[in-house]
C-alpha positions in Angstrom: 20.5 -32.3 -13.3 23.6 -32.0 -16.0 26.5 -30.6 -14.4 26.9 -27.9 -16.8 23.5 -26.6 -16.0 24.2 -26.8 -12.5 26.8 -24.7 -12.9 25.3 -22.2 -15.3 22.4 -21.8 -12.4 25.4 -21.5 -9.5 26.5 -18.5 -11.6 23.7 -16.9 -12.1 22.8 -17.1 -8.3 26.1 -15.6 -7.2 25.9 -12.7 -10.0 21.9 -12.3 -8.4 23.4 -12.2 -4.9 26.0 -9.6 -6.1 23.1 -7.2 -7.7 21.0 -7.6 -4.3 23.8 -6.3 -3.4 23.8 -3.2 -5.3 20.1 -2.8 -5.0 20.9 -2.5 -1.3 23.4 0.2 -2.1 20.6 2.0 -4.0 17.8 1.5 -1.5 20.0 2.8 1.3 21.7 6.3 -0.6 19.2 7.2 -3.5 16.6 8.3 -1.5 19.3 10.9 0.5 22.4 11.1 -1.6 20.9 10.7 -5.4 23.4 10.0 -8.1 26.4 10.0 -5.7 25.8 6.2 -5.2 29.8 5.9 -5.5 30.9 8.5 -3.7 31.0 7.2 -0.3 32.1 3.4 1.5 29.6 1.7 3.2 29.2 2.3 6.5 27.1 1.4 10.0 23.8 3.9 9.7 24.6 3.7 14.2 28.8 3.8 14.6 29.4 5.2 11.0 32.9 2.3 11.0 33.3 1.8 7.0 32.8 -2.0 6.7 35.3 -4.5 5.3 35.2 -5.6 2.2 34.9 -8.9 4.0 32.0 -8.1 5.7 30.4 -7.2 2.7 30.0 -10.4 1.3 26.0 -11.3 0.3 24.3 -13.3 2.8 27.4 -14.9 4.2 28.9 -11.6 6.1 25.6 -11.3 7.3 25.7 -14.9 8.8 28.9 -14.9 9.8 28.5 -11.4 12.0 25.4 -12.8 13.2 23.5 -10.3 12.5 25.7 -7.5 14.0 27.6 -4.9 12.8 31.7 -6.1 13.6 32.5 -2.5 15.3 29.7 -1.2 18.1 27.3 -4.4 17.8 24.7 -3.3 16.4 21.7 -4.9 14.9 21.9 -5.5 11.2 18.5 -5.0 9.1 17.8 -8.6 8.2 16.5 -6.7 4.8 19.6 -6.2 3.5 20.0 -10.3 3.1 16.9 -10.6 2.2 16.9 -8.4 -0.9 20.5 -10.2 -2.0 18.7 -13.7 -1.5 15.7 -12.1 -3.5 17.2 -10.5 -6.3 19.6 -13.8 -6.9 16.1 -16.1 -6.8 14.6 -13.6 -9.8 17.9 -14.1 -11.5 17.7 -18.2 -11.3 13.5 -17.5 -12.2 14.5 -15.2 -15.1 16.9 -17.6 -16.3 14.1 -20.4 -16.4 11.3 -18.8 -17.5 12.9 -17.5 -20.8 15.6 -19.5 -21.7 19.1 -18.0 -22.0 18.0 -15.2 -23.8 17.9 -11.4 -23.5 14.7 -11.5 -22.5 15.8 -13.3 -19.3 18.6 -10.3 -18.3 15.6 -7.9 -19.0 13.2 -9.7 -17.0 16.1 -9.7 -13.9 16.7 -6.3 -14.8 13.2 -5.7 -14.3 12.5 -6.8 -11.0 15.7 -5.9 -9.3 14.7 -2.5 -9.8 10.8 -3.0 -9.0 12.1 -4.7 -5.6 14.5 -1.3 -5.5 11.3 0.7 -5.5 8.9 -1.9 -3.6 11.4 -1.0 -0.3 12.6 2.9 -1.4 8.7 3.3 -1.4 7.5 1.4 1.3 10.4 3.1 3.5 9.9 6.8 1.9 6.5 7.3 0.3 8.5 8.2 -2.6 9.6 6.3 -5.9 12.6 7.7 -7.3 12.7 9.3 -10.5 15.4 7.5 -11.7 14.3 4.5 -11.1 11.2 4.9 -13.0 13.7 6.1 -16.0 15.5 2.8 -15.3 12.1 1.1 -16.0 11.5 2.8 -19.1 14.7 1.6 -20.6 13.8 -1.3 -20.0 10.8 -0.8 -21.8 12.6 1.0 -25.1 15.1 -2.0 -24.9 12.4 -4.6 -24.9 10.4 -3.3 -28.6 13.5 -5.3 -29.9 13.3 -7.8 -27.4 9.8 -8.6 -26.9 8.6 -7.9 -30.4 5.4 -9.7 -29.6 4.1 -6.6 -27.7 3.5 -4.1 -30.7 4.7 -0.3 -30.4 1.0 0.7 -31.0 -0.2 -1.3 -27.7 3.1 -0.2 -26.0 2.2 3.8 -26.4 -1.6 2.8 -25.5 -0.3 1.4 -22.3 2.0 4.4 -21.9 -1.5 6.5 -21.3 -4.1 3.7 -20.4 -3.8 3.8 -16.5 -1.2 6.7 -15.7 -4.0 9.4 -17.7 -7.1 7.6 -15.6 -4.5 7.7 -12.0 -3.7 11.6 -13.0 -7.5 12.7 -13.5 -8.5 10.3 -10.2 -5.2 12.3 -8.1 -6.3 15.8 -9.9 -10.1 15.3 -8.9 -9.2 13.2 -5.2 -6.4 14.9 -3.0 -3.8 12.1 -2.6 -5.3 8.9 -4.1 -2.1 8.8 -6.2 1.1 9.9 -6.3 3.0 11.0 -8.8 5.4 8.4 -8.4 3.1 6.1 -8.6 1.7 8.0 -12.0 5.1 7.7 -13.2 5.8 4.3 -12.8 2.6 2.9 -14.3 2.9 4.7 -17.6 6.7 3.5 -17.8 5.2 -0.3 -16.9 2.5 0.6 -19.6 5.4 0.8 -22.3 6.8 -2.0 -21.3 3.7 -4.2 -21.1 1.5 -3.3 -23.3 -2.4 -2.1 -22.7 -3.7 -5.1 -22.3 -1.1 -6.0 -19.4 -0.8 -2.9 -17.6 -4.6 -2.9 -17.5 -4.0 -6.3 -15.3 -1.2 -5.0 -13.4 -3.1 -2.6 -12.3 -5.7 -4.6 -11.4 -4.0 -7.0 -9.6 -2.6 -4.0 -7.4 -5.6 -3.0 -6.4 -6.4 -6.3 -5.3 -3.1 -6.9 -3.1 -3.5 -3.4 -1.9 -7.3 -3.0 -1.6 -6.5 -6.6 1.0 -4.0 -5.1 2.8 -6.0 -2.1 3.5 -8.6 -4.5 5.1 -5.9 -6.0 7.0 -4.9 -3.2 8.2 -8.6 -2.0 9.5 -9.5 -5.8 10.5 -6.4 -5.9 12.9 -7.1 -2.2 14.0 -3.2 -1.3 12.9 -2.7 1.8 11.4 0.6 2.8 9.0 2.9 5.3 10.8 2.4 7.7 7.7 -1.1 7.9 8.1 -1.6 6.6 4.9 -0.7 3.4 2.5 1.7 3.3 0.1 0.4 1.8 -3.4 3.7 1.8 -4.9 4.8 -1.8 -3.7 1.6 -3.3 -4.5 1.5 -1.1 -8.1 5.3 -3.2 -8.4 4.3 -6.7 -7.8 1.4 -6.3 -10.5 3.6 -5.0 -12.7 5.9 -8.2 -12.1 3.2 -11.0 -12.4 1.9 -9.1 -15.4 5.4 -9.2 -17.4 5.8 -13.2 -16.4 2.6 -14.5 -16.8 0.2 -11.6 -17.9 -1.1 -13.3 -21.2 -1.8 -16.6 -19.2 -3.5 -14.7 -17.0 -5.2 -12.5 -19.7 -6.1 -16.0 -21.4 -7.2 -18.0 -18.7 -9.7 -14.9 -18.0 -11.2 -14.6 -21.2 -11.7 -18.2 -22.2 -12.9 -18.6 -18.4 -16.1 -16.1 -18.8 -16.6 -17.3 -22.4 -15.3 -14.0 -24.3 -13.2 -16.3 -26.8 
């Protein structure tokens, strides 16, 4: 590999690990403290010590502590290194999937907030308001960007599956919420119809087999109930990478081309 590019990639992994690191930020005070997400230093959720800035390194603190917080000794959530080591491989993926483009820092931007709302959900029951706003600038930002996904199939997929999802929650107590509601009609305006359509579908495949999972192995969530939101996210994802491959693939595949 040319050095340059090697370089170029290193970047782009560091500046990944360093917005995992904000996502963890966000996951840990939006859900409690809102838009006060710099109002207060990190500290241990079980001694309440503010942590070094040394120990607030991505990944390597983590390593380096072993896993345990420097004042009481306390377990650290292996989550928090996995989001920075997640968030840094969608920057490198972003990166070479589109080139260095926009459309790669909106792709990043993209999934380091659907990975934001994959764990805020999954943790909560809840998706953030502000991160679904997040998502829809994203989707404003990419008419310009992605001009191959026309305004008229962007407002289409603003309605296509959040209207059906709002009549199915209005008619079915709790088969949606509106978080989830939300979040699909922002991915909608940034997909398109056609796309959110799949991402949609492709969430209630990766949901619909967890659910039987869950009743195979006889567990049972502690909420009583599943959330969709993280499996509503990862559609949304593969849909904005690979959605018209996808879409293609299908269509040629059952002869409709």
């Amino acid at each position: 590999m040319n050095v340059n590019i090697l370089l170029v990639f290193t970047f782009i992994f560091i500046f990944g690990l360093c917005v995992g690191s904000f996502i963890n930020v966000i996951i840990s005070r939006l859900p409690e403290k809102g838009a006060l997400l710099a109002k207060k230093r990190s500290c241990c959720p079980f001694c309440g010590n503010p942590i070094k800035a040394f120990d607030l390194i991505p990944i390597i603190s983590f390593l380096v502590l072993k896993g345990k917080c420097r004042s009481c000794n306390a377990d650290i959530s292996p989550l928090y290194p996995a989001v920075e080591l997640l968030c840094a491989l969608f920057a490198i993926f972003s990166l070479w999937f589109f080139g260095p483009e926009l459309k790669a820092l909106i792709a990043f931007g993209v999934t380091a907030v659907l990975l934001a709302i994959t764990v805020i959900d999954f943790n909560t029951s809840e998706i953030p308001d502000s991160l679904v706003i997040s998502i829809g600038i994203f989707a404003v930002a990419s008419i310009w960007i992605f001009p191959e996904v026309g305004i008229i199939d962007r407002l289409i997929g603003l309605t296509a599956v959040s209207i059906p999802m709002l009549i199915i929650a209005l008619i079915v107590n709790g088969a949606f919420g509106g978080g989830d509601i939300k979040l699909m009609a922002a991915g909608g305006f940034l997909l398109g119809w056609q796309s959110v359509i799949l991402a949609f579908f492709l969430a209630l495949l990766t949901g619909g087999s967890y659910a039987i999972f869950l009743m195979i192995t006889k567990r049972r969530d502690k909420k009583g109930f599943m959330v969709f939101g993280p499996a509503l996210c990862l559609g949304i994802a593969i849909s904005f990478f690979f959605g018209n491959e996808i879409i293609s693939w299908y269509l040629q595949t059952f002869m409709l081309l």
